[in-house]
C-alpha angles and dihedrals in degrees: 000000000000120000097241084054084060090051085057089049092055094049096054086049094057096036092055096043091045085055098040089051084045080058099055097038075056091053093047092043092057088032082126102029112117112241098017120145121200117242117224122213118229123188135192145190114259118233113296120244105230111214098179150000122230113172091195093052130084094239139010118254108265142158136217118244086188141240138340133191099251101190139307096255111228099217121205153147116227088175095056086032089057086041099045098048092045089057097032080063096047084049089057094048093062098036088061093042094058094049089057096053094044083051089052102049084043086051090048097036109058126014112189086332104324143082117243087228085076092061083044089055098042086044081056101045095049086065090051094052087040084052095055096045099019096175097037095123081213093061089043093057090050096053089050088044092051086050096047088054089042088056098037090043094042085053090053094049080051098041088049087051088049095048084055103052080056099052088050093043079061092046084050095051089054102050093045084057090041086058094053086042083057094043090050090050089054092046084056105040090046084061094051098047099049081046089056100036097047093098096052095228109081114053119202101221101153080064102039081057088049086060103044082054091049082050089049095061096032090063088052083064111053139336103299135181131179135183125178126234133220096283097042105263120136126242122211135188122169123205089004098296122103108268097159119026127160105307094342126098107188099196126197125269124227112225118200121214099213090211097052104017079238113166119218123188118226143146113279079195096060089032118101120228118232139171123251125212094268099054096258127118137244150154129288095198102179103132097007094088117140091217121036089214086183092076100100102246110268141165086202092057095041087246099132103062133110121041084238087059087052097048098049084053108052084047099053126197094278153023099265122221127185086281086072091065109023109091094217102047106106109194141174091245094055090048102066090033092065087026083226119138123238090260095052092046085049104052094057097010084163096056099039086040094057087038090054100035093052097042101046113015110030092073100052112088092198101040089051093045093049094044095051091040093056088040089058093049077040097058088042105057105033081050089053093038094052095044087058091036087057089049101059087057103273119161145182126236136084119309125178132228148206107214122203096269087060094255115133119229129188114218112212120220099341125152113240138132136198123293090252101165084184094036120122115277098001127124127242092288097048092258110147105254123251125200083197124047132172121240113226096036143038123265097214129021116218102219130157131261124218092237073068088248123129125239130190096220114197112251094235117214121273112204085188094059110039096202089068089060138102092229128149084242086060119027130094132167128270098292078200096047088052095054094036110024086171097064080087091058096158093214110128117225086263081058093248115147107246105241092156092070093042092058092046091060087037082053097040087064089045103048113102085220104127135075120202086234151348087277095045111089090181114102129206150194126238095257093055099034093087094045091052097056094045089051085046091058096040082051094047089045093043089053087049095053094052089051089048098046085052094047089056105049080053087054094054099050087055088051099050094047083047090050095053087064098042105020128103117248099199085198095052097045090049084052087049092051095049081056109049092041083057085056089053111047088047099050077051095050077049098061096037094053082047089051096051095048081057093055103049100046078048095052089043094049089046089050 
């Protein structure tokens, strides 16, 4: 081979060696950078000059014209990347699962220093020191005082339940915008690299790595998954519809619940347009969500993946009240969730109430807690309300009425009693006393009878028109009671103390007659209810955090097998430099023992 081709040769040698050491300079410089991928160096022999062509030989007679620089090889694993970001998914869920729950028992557990147990207690013990001077005025006040704290103190726990499932509804909203940022990112960095890549020689690596990043937080979100196409772009769908596709990023949409300001994520794509009254335009959603929360939560159907998933369903869609969880309870809620009529509730309320109950409010750890919260002030105070009802003389059966038209109308099994202004336990206007009165609506209606007496008739619940229940968000005690405790009094017209009334409320705290919710058989007294429900949720959020612990030490190992094909072993890359600058001092001694053979057949010509 010439001389001056040798010189070629040696070149090559020093121009591929000084790149493949500017590559892992690039590997140790990024050793600690998250989301890196090492980059491999991959060299290969230039085209070989043939010199000449001998049929009988092994080979023809050719010659090397040296190395090139092949390519910087991208080295991943789809199959541990698939693998990593599912699970890492999975991993968030329950992270995030396991958060709620510990915000919850921390909610339940103290208020302002102390633990609403404490109100429950002195609530309790109120009734014990009523039961032994029942007309001491001094007992009577504390029992209204007690009361007063139960209700105020029990509005706090729900407020702070409420303030929670706020916080989480923002959370919800920015995540929801840090999933379309992402979308957006992909969009841009999709365009680069097929700028980039379009010749076929250069490879953009450093931005390949920043989308696989971008991948790896977008499948803690939600359910992703991803595929390229011919010309390197990624594709993304998440839950399983299509989020990233070629130069479209279809982002999520935010829906607003108008009652409770909730956000929920769908496709503005799969939603219908429709007029409202006054002429503007918004989303019918039904069928566009973006999660289907009424799948039951599985790792065999893929249901418990993506933090976002987690939070939307430990908020739930509403601020959940005792009709959430009593069968019978047919309200207007559970109709349209079930998209059943009254009739048809009516007709099997056990079955519709556990259908309902399990599909739309079970998963939800808020929900659940708020519904059970509310269920245990609302068996309190209509148990309280009916044992001093029954003592000023109410009863149930059929009365009828004159209305105001002069029609007669028989009400069937309703509970009413007589207008007796001077009757035991009854206010000024003969109304039955209540220790425990809604705020927005009257707990009796004064109506005529057609015997031309006049009745106070109770004003029954109606699931279907929250103003007429006995709910946290609506009780209050007695206003008449505050200003007056004695009106109780608890003296029957012989002048007896009423011990009678006083044990059936002793025995109301004491009765195992309540269960937390529809799937609990357990039953419960008053004292231990609230006990139950805090150790429930320390139980729940116990059994999370072992799931999650599990699911990241799974994740670990995947991470570590992923990280011995990316990752950057700082050992292995300054092996790789000592190499490669051998490579290169001796491609440099090569062409200095060329250049001065050079010289000397040139000094001895010349000569």
């Amino acid at each position: 081979m010439p001389l001056m081709g040798s010189l070629y040769v040696g070149s090559s040698g020093l121009q591929t060696s000084q790149n493949a050491l500017n590559t892992t300079a690039h590997n140790l410089s990024n050793v600690d950078t998250p989301g890196y991928t090492r980059q491999q160096v991959q060299l290969s022999g230039k085209s070989y000059l043939k010199l000449s062509t001998n049929p009988k030989a092994v080979n023809n007679r050719q010659t090397g014209l040296g190395v090139t620089y092949s390519r910087v090889k991208y080295v991943r694993d789809y199959f541990l990347d698939q693998t990593y970001r599912r699970e890492s998914g999975r991993s968030m869920f329950y992270e995030v699962s396991t958060g709620v729950l510990e915000q919850i028992e921390s909610q339940l557990g103290e208020m302002n220093g102390e633990a609403f147990q404490t109100t429950i207690e002195d609530f309790w013990t109120s009734i014990e020191e009523l039961a032994k001077d029942p007309a001491s005025s001094v007992t009577q006040g504390l029992l209204v005082q007690r009361a007063s704290e139960f209700i105020e103190r029990a509005g706090a726990v729900y407020d702070g339940l409420v303030s929670y499932q706020d916080n989480l509804n923002a959370q919800i909203k920015q995540q929801v915008d840090k999933i379309n940022k992402y979308g957006r990112q992909l969009i841009a960095l999709n365009e680069s690299i097929r700028a980039i890549e379009a010749g076929g020689i250069e490879h953009a690596n450093d931005l390949q790595d920043a989308r696989n990043k971008i991948l790896d937080e977008l499948s803690q979100l939600a359910n992703v998954s991803y595929d390229y196409d011919m010309y390197g772009s990624v594709w993304v769908k998440v839950e399983g519809v299509d989020f990233v596709r070629g130069d479209m990023c279809y982002e999520i949409g935010l829906d607003v619940d108008e009652t409770t300001g909730f956000y929920t994520p769908f496709w503005p794509t799969n939603a219908k347009y429709y007029t409202k009254a006054d002429g503007t335009k918004a989303y019918n959603i039904d069928g566009a969500e973006v999660f289907d929360l009424t799948r039951p939560i599985s790792t065999d159907l893929n249901t418990d993946i993506g933090g976002l998933k987690a939070m939307l369903h430990a908020r739930g869609d509403h601020r959940a009240d005792y009709t959430d969880l009593d069968m019978n309870s047919c309200s207007q809620r559970k109709l349209d969730a079930l998209g059943i009529t009254k009739d048809q509730y009516n007709k099997n309320p056990q079955y519709y109430g556990k259908k309902y109950y399990d599909t739309f409010i079970s998963d939800s750890v808020l929900m659940n807690i708020q519904g059970q919260f509310d269920q245990m002030i609302h068996n309190v105070a209509t148990k309280i309300n009916g044992i001093l009802a029954e003592a000023a003389g109410v009863k149930t059966g059929d009365l009828t009425i004159v209305n105001e038209d002069g029609t007669t109308e028989t009400l069937k099994g309703v509970s009413y009693c007589t207008a007796d202004p001077n009757g035991y336990m009854r206010d000024g206007q003969g109304i039955p006393l209540q220790l425990f009165t809604k705020g927005t609506t009257a707990g009796y209606t004064k109506v005529t009878g057609t015997d031309g007496k006049e009745y106070f008739v109770y004003n029954e619940e109606e699931p279907l028109q929250t103003e007429y229940l006995y709910t946290v968000k609506n009780l209050e005690v007695n206003p008449l009671l505050m200003q007056e405790p004695a009106k109780l009094g608890f003296r029957l017209p012989d002048g007896s103390e009423d011990q009678a009334t006083v044990n059936a409320m002793k025995a109301a705290f004491e009765e195992k007659a309540y269960t937390l919710n529809p799937n609990v058989k357990k039953a419960t007294t008053f004292i231990d209810y609230y006990t139950d429900m805090v150790h429930q949720v320390g139980n729940t959020g116990f059994a999370f955090r072992g799931i999650y612990e599990n699911q990241e030490s799974a994740l670990e190992s995947i991470e570590s097998s992923r990280q011995q094909v990316v990752g950057v072993s700082s050992d292995e890359e300054l092996s790789n430099m000592i190499k490669f600058q051998n490579a290169y001092n001796a491609s440099s001694r090569y062409i200095n023992v060329i250049s001065e053979m050079l010289e000397h057949i040139i000094s001895t010509l010349g000569v």
